[in-house]
NUTORKE-781927 format. One record per residue (C-alpha): x, y, z; residue in three letters; residue number from 1. Coordinates in Angstrom, 1 decimal, padded with zeros to 4 digits, always signed. Last residue first. Layout:
N
[site [X, Y, Z], 'Ala', NUM] ...
//
This chain:
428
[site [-003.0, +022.2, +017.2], 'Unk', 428] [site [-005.4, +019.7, +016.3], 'Unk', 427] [site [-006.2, +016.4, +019.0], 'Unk', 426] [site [-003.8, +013.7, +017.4], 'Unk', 425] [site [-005.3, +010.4, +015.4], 'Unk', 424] [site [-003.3, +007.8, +015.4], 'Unk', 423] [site [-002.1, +005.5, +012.4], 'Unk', 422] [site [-001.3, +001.7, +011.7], 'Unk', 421] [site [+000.1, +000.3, +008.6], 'Unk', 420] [site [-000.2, -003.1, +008.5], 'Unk', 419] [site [+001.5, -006.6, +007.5], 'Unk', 418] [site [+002.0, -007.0, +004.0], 'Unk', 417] [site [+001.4, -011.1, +003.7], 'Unk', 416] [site [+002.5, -013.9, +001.4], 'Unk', 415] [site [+000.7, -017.1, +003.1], 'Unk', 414] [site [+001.1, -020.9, +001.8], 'Unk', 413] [site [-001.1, -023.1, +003.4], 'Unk', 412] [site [-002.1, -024.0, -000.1], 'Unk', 411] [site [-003.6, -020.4, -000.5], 'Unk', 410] [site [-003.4, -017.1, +000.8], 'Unk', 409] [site [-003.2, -013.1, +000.3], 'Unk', 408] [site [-002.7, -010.9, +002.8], 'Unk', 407] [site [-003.7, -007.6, +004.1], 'Unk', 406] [site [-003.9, -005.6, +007.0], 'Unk', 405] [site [-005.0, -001.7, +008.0], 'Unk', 404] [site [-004.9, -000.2, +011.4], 'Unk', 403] [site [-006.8, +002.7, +012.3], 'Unk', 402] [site [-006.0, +004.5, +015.8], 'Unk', 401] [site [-008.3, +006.7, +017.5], 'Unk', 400] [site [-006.9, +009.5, +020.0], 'Unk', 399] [site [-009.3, +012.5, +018.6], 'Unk', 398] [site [-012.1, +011.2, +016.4], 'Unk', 397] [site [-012.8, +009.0, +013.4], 'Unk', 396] [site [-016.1, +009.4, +011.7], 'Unk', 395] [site [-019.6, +008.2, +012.5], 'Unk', 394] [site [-018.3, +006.7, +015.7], 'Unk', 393] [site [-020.2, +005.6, +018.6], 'Unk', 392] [site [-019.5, +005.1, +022.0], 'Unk', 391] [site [-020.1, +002.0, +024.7], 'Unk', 390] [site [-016.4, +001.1, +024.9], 'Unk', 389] [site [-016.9, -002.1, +022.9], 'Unk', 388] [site [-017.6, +000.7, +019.7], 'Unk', 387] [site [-021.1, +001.2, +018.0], 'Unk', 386] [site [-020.6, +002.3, +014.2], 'Unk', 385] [site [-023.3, +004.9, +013.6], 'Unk', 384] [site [-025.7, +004.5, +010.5], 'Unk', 383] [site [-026.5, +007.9, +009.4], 'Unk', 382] [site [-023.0, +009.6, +009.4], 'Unk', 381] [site [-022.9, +010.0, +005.4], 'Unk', 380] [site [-023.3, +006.4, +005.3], 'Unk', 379] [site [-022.1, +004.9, +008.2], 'Unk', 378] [site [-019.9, +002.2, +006.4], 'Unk', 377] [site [-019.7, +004.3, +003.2], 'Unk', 376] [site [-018.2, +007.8, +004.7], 'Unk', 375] [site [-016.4, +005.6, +007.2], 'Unk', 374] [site [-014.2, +004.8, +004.1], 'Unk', 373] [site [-013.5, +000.6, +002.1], 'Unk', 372] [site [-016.8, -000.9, +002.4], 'Unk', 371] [site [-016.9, -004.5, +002.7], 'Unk', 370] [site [-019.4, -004.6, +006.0], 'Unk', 369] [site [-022.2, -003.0, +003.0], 'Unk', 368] [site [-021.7, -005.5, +000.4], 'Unk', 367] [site [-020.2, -005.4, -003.2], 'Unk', 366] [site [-016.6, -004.3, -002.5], 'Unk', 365] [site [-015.0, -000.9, -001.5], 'Unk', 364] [site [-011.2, +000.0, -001.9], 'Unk', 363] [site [-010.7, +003.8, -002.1], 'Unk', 362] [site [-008.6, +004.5, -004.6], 'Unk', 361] [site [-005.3, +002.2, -006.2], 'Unk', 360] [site [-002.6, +005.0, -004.4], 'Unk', 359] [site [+000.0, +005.0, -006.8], 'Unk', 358] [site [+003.8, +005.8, -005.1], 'Unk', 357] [site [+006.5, +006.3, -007.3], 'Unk', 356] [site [+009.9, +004.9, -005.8], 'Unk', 355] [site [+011.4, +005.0, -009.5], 'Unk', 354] [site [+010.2, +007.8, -011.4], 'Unk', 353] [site [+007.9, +008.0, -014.3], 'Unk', 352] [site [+007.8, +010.5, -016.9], 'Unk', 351] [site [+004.6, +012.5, -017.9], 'Unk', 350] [site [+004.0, +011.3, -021.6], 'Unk', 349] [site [+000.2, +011.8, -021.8], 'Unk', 348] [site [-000.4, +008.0, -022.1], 'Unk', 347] [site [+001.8, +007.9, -018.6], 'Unk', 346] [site [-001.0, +008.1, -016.6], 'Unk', 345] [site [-003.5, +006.0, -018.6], 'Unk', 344] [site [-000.4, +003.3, -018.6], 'Unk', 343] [site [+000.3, +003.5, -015.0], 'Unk', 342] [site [-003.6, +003.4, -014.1], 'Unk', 341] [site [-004.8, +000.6, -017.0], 'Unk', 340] [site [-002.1, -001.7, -016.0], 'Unk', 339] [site [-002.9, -001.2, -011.7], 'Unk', 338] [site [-006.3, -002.6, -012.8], 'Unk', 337] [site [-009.7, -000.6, -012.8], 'Unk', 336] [site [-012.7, -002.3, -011.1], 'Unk', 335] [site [-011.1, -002.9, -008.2], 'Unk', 334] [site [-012.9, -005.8, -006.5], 'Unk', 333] [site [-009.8, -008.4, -006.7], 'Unk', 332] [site [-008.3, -005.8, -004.1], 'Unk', 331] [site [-010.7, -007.2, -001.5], 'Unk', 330] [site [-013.1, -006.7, +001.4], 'Unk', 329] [site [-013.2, -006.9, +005.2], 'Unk', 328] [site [-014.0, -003.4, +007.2], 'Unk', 327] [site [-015.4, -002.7, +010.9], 'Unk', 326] [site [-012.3, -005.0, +012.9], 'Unk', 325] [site [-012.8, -004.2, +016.2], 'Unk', 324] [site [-008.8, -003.1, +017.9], 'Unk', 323] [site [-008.3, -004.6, +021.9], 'Unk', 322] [site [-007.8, -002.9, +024.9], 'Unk', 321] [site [-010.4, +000.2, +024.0], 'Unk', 320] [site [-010.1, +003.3, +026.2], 'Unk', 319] [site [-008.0, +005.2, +023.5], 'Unk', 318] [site [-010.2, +004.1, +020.6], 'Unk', 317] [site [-009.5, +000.9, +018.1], 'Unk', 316] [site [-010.3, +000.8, +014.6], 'Unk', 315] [site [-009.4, -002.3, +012.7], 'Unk', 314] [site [-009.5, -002.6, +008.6], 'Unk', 313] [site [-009.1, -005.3, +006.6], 'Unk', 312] [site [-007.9, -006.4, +003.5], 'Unk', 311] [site [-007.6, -009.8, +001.6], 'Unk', 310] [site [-005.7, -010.0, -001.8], 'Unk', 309] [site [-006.9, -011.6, -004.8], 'Unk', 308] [site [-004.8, -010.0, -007.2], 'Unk', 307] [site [-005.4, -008.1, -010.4], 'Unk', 306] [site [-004.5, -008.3, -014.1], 'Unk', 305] [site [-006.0, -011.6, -015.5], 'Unk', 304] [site [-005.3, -012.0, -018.6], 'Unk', 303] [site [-004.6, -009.2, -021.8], 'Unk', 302] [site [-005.1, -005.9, -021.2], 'Unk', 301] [site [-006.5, -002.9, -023.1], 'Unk', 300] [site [-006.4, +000.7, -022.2], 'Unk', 299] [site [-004.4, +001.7, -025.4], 'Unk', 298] [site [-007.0, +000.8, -027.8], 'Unk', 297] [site [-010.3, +002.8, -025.9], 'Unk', 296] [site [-012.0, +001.1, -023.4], 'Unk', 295] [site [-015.5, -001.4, -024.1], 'Unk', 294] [site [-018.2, -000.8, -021.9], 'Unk', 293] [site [-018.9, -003.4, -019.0], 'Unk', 292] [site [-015.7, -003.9, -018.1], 'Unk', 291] [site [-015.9, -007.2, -015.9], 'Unk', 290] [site [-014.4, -007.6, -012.6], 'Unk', 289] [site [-011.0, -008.5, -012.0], 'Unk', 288] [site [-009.3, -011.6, -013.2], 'Unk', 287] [site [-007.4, -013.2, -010.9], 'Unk', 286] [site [-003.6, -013.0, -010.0], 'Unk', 285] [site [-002.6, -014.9, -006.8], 'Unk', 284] [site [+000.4, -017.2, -007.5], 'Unk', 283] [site [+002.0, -014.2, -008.8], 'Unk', 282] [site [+002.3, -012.0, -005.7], 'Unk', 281] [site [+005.7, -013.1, -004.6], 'Unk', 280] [site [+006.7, -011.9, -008.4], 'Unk', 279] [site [+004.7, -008.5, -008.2], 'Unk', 278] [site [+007.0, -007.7, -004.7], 'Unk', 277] [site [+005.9, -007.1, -001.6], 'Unk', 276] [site [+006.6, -003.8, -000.2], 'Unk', 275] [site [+007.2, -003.4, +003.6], 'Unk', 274] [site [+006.5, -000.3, +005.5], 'Unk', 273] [site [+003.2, +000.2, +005.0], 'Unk', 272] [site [+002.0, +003.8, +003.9], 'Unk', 271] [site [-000.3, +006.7, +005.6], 'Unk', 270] [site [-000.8, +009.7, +004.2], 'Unk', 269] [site [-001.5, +012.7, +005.7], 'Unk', 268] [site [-002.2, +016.6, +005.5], 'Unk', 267] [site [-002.8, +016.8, +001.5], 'Unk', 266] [site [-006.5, +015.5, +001.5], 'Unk', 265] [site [-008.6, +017.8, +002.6], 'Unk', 264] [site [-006.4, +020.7, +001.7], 'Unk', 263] [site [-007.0, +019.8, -002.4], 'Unk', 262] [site [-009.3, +017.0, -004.3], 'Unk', 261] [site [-010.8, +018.3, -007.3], 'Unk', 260] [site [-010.6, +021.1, -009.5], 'Unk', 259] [site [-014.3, +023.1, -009.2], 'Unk', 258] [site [-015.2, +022.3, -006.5], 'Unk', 257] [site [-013.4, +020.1, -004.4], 'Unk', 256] [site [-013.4, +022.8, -001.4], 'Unk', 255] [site [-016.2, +022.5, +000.5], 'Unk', 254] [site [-017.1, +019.1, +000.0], 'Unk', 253] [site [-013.2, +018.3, +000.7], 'Unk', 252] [site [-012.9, +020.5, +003.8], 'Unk', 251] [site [-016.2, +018.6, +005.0], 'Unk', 250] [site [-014.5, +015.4, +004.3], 'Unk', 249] [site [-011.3, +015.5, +005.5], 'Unk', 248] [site [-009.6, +012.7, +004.2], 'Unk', 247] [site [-006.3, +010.1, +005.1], 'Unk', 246] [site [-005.3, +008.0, +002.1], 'Unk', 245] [site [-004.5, +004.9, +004.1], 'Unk', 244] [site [-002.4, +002.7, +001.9], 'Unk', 243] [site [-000.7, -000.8, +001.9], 'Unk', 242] [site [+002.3, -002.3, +000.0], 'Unk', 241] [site [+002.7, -003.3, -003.4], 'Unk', 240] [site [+005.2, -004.2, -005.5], 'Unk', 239] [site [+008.0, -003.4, -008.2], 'Unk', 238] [site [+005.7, -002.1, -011.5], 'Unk', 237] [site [+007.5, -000.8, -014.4], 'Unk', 236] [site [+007.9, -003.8, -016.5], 'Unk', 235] [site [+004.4, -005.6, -015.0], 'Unk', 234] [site [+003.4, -002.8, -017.1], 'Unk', 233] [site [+004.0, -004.0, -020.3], 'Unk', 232] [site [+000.8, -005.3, -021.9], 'Unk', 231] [site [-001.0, -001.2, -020.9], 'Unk', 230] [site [+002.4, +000.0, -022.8], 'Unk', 229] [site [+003.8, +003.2, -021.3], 'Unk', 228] [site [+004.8, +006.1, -022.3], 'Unk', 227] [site [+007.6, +008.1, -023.5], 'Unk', 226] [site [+007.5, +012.0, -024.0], 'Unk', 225] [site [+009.6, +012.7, -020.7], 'Unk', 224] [site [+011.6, +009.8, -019.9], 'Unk', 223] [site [+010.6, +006.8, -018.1], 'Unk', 222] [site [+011.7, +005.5, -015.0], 'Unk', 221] [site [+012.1, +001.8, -013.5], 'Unk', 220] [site [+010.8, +000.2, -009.9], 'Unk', 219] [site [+007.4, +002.0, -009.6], 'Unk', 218] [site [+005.5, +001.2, -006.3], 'Unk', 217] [site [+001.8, +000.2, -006.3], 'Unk', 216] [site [-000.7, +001.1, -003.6], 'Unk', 215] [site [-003.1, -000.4, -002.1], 'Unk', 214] [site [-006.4, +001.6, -000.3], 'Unk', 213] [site [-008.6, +001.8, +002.7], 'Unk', 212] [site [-009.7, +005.1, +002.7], 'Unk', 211] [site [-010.0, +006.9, +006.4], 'Unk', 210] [site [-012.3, +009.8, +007.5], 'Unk', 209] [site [-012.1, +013.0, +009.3], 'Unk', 208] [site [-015.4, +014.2, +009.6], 'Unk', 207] [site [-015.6, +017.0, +012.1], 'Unk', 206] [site [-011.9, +018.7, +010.4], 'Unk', 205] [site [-010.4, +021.4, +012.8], 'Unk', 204] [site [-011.9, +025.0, +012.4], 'Unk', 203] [site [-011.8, +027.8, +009.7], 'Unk', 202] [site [-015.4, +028.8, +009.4], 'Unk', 201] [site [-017.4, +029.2, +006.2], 'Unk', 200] [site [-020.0, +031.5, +005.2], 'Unk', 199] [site [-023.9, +031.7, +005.2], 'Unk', 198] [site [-024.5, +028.8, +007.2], 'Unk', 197] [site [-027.3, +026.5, +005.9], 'Unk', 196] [site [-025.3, +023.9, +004.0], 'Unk', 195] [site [-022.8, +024.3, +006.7], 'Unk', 194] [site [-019.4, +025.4, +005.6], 'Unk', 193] [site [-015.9, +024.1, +006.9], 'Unk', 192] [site [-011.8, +025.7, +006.0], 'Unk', 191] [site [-009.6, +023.6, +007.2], 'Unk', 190] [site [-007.7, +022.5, +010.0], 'Unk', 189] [site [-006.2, +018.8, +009.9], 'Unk', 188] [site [-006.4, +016.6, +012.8], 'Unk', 187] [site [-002.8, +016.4, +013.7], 'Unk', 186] [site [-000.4, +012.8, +012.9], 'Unk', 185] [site [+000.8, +009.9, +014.3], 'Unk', 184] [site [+003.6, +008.1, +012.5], 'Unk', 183] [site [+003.3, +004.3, +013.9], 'Unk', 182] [site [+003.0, +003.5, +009.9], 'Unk', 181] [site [+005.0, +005.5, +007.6], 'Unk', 180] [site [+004.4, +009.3, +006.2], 'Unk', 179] [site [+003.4, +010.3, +003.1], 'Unk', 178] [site [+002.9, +014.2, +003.9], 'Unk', 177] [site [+005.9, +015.2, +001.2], 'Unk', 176] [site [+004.2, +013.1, -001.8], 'Unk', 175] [site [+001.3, +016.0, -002.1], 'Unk', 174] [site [-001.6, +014.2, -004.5], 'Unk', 173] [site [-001.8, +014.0, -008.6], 'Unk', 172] [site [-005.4, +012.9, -009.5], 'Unk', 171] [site [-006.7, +010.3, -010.4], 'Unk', 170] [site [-010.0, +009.1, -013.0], 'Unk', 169] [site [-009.1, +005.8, -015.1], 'Unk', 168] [site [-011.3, +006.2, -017.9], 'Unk', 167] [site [-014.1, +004.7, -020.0], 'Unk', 166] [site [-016.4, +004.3, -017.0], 'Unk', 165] [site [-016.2, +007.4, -015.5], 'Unk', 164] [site [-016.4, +009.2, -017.9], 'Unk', 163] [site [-019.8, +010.0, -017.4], 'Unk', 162] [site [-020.3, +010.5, -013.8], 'Unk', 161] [site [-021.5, +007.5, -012.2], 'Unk', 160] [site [-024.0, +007.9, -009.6], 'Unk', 159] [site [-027.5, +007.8, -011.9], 'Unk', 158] [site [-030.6, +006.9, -009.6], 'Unk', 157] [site [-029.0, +007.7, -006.5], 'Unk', 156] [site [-028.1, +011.3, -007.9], 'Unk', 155] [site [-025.3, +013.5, -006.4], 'Unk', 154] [site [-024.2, +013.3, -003.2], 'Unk', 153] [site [-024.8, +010.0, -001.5], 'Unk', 152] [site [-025.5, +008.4, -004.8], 'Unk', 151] [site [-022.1, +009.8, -006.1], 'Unk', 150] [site [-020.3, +008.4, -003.2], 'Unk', 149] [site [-021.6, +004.5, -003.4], 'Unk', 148] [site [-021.3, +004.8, -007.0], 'Unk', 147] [site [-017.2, +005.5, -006.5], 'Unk', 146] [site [-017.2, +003.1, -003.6], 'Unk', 145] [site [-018.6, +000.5, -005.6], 'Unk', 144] [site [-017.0, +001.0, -009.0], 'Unk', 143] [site [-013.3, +001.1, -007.0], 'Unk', 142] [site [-011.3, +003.1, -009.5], 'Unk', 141] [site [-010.7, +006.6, -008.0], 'Unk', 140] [site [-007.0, +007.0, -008.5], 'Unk', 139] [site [-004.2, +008.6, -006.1], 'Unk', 138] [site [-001.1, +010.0, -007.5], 'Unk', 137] [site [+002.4, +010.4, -005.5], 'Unk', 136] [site [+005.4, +012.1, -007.2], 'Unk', 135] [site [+008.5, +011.4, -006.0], 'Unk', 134] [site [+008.9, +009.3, -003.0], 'Unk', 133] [site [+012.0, +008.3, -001.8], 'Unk', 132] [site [+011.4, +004.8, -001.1], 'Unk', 131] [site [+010.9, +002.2, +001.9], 'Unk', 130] [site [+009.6, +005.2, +004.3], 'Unk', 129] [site [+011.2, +004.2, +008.0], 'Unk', 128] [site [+010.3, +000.8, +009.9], 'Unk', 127] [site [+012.5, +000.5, +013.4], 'Unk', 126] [site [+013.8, -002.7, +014.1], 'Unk', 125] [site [+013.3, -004.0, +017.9], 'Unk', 124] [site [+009.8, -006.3, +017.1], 'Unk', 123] [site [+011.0, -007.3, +013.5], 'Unk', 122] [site [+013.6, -008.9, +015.5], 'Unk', 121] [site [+016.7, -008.4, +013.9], 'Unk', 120] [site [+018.7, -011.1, +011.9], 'Unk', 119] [site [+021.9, -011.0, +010.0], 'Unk', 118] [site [+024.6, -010.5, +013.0], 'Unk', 117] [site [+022.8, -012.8, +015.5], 'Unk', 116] [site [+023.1, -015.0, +012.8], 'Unk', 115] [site [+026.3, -015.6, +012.2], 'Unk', 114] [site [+027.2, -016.4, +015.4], 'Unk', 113] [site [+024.8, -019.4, +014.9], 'Unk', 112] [site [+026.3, -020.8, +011.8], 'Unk', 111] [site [+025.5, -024.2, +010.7], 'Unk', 110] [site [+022.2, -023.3, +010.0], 'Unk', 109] [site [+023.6, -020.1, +007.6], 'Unk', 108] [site [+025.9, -022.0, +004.9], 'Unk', 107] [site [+024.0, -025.7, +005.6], 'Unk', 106] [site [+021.5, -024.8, +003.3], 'Unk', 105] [site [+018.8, -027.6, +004.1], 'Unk', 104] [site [+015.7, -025.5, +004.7], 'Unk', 103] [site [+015.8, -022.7, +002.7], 'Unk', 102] [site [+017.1, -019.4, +004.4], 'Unk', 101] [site [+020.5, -019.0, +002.1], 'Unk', 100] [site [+018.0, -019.6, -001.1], 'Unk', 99] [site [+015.7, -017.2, -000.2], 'Unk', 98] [site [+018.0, -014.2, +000.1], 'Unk', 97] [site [+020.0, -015.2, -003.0], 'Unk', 96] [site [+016.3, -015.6, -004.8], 'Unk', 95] [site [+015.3, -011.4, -002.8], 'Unk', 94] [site [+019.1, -010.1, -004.4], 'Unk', 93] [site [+018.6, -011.7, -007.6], 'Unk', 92] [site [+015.3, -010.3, -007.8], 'Unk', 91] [site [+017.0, -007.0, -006.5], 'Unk', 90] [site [+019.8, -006.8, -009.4], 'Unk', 89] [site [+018.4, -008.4, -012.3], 'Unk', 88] [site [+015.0, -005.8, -011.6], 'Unk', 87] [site [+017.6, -003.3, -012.6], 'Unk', 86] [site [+020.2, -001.0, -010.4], 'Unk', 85] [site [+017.4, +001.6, -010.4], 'Unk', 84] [site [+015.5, -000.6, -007.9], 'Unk', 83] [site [+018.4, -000.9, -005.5], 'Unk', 82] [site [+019.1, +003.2, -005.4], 'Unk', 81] [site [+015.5, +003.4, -005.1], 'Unk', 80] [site [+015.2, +001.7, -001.8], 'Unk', 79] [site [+015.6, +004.3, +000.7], 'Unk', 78] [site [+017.8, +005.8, +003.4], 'Unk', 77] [site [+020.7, +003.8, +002.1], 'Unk', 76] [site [+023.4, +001.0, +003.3], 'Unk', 75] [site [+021.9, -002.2, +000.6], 'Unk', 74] [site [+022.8, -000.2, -003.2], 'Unk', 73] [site [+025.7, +001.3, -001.5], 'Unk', 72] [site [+027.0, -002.1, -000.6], 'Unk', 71] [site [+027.0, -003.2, -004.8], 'Unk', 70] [site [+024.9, -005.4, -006.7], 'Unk', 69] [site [+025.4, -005.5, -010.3], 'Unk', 68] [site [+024.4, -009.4, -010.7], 'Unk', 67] [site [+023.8, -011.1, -007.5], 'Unk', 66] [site [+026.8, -014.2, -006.8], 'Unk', 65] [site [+029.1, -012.0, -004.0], 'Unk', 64] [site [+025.6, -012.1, -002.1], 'Unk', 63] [site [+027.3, -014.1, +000.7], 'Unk', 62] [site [+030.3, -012.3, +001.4], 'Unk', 61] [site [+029.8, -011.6, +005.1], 'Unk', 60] [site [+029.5, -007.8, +004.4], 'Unk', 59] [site [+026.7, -008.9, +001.6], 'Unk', 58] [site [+024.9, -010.8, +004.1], 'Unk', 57] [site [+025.4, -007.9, +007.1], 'Unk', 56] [site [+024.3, -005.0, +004.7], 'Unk', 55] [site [+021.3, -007.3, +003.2], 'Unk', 54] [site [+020.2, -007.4, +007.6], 'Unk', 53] [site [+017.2, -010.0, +007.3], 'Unk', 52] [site [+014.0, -008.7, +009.4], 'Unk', 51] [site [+013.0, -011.1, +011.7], 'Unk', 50] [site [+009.4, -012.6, +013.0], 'Unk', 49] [site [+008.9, -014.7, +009.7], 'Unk', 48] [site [+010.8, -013.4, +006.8], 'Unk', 47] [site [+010.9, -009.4, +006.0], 'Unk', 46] [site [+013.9, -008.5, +004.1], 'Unk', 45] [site [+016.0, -005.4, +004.8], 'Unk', 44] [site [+017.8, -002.7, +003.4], 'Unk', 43] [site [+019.6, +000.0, +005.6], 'Unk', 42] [site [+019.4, +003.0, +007.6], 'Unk', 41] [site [+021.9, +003.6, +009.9], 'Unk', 40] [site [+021.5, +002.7, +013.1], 'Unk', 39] [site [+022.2, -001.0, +013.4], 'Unk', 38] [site [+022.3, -002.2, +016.8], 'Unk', 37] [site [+019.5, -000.3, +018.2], 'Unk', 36] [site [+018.0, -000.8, +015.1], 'Unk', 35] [site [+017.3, +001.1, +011.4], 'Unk', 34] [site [+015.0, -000.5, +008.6], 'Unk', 33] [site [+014.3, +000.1, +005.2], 'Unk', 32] [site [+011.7, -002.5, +003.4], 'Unk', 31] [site [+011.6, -005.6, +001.0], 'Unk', 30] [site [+009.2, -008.6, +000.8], 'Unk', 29] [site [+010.3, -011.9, +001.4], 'Unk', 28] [site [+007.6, -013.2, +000.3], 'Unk', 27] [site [+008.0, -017.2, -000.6], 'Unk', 26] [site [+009.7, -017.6, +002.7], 'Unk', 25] [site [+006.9, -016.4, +004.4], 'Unk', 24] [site [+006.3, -012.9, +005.9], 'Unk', 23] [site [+002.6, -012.4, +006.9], 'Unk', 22] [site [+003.0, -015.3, +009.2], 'Unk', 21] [site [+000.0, -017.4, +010.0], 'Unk', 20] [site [+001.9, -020.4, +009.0], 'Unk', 19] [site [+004.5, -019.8, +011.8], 'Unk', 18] [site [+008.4, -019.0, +010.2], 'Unk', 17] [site [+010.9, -020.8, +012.6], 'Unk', 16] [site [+014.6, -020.5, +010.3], 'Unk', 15] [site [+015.4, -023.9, +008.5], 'Unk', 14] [site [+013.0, -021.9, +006.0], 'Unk', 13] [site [+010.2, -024.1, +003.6], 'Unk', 12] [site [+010.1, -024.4, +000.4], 'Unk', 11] [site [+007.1, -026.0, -001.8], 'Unk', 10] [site [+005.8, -023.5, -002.9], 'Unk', 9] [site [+009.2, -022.4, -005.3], 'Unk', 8] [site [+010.0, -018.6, -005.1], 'Unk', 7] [site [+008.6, -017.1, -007.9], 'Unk', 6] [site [+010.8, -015.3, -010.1], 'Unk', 5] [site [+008.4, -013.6, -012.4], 'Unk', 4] [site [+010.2, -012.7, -015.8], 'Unk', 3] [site [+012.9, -015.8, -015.7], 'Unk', 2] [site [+016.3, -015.6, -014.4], 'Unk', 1] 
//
């Protein structure tokens, strides 16, 4: 099996996939699903409107051909049991997948009993966490959103701190408040001062924001002391799936000083539920932007090293029938790749687990509609966002929801992530 298994364009699915599906047949992305019908937790395959039951296929004896798969590694709570049987073992799993739904393989068309016992509609299956998350780290590599911030706040004329530009800046977040879309969550409490109060209050967050973000999934470890080659991460890197890295941003201004992100960002985070693999993605690496000051030896790359994937974001209030879209950018803007995170992070010789999650930072592009945070697209609350229900937001309030998509397509051929989706709960 070669390094990128790419499912061939050209293939189409004897099952009814639309065009404008997220979930092609050359996706296929993986995820952990439970049903009416099927309540134990299990792994699944996004194609079309279905999610493919793996525990059905392999109990029906048609994944007897994947290397080292076993039924443990398909009836589980989470996906790292799959991951850590080898990338031999899931791309073999996701081709076996692909090859059974291809147009012309008499094994499943021919079988309509069969079906009803491999296919759930995505619409009845309930999405859980895909992975057992470890250790989540969030990085600040979007140059636009990271000058945008620190000419709000710091100096218009100068907004890039100095290192900024020769490293990958993160920081390690709290992996036990990932939580999966349709999870509502609390406005956060936290402690709030007023530049011209004397002390702070403890109250509920006034500017709770979003940050549109990707985030990569590990799919091998590393031991402690080992690191990582910049030219090797593909190695380490299973997929991607989508990110709201939820933030409080008068808890943070209070607070930040002097170590960083803290409360205002621990309460929430939001995750998709499907992860699309690096090989589904292939067809859609580009070059990022341009480094414009050289990085040290072990921060080079070689070829293009992001994706050009579409994002949006919809924000829709309680009295509001339909979601207005307020975001539209890319992941091709980041200006530092997913290579240059895992191998900065690892250059220390922290281990690596598998089911990682790596928030890419907020995702802002070059004009003012491609913003990637409320803090950017009403600039520190100065340019209000008007909703269809006559109000304004200049952050998100009590009963909003955000949804987040992204997709990436070309050739009429569409590899998608769906969304994650989140609601805001009064505090308390």
């Amino acid at each position: 099996m070669s390094q990128f298994s790419v499912i061939p364009w050209n293939a189409r699915s004897w099952l009814e996939v639309s065009s404008q599906s997220d979930f092609s047949l050359q996706n296929l992305p993986f995820g952990i699903f439970t049903s009416n019908g099927r309540t134990e937790p299990r792994v699944g395959l996004a194609l079309g409107d279905w999610v493919v039951d793996t525990v059905a296929l392999f109990d029906a004896g048609l994944l007897a051909q994947v290397p080292g798969l076993n039924r443990t590694h398909l009836l589980a709570a989470e996906l790292n049991a799959l991951l850590s049987a080898g990338s031999l073992t899931w791309r073999g799993l996701r081709a076996q997948v692909a090859e059974l739904f291809t147009a012309g393989n008499s094994t499943l068309l021919k079988n309509s009993d069969l079906h009803s016992r491999l296919l759930v509609k995505q619409s009845e299956a309930k999405m859980r966490l895909p992975t057992r998350v470890s250790n989540y780290v969030d990085f600040y590599s979007s140059r636009e959103h990271a000058s945008n911030v620190g000419a709000m706040f710091r100096d218009p004329q100068n907004p890039l701190l100095p290192n900024w530009l020769h490293i990958p800046i993160g920081y390690n977040g709290r992996s036990s408040s990932i939580i999966p879309s349709g999870v509502p969550f609390k406005r956060p409490m936290g402690q709030l001062k007023a530049d011209t109060d004397p002390a702070p209050i403890f109250a509920p967050t006034k500017q709770l924001d979003f940050e549109l973000e990707m985030a990569f999934i590990t799919g091998k470890e590393t031991a402690l002391g080992e690191t990582i080659s910049a030219q090797k991460t593909d190695d380490y890197i299973f997929g991607l799936a989508l990110l709201n890295d939820w933030s409080a941003r008068d808890v943070q201004r209070w607070e930040y000083v002097p170590l960083g992100p803290f409360l205002a960002k621990t309460f929430a985070t939001s995750l998709s539920p499907w992860i699309v693999t690096l090989d589904a993605l292939q067809p859609f690496r580009v070059n990022g932007p341009e480094q414009t000051v050289p990085v040290l030896p072990y921060l080079q790359t070689a070829g293009p090293q992001t994706y050009d994937i579409h994002l949006e974001v919809l924000l829709q209030s309680e009295r509001m029938s339909e979601p207005l879209r307020i975001s539209r950018t890319n992941f091709k803007y980041m200006y530092w790749s997913m290579a240059q995170q895992l191998a900065h992070l690892a250059s220390n010789g922290t281990n690596v687990d598998v089911g990682d999650v790596y928030g890419s930072g907020t995702i802002s592009g070059p004009t003012p509609d491609s913003y990637g945070s409320m803090l950017e697209l009403c600039w520190k609350g100065t340019k209000p966002i008007a909703l269809p229900d006559g109000s304004q937001r200049k952050f998100i309030e009590d009963g909003d929801t955000v949804i987040m998509k992204g997709w990436a397509e070309k050739d009429g051929v569409r590899i998608g992530f769906g969304e994650v989706r989140t609601q805001v709960l009064p505090a308390g």
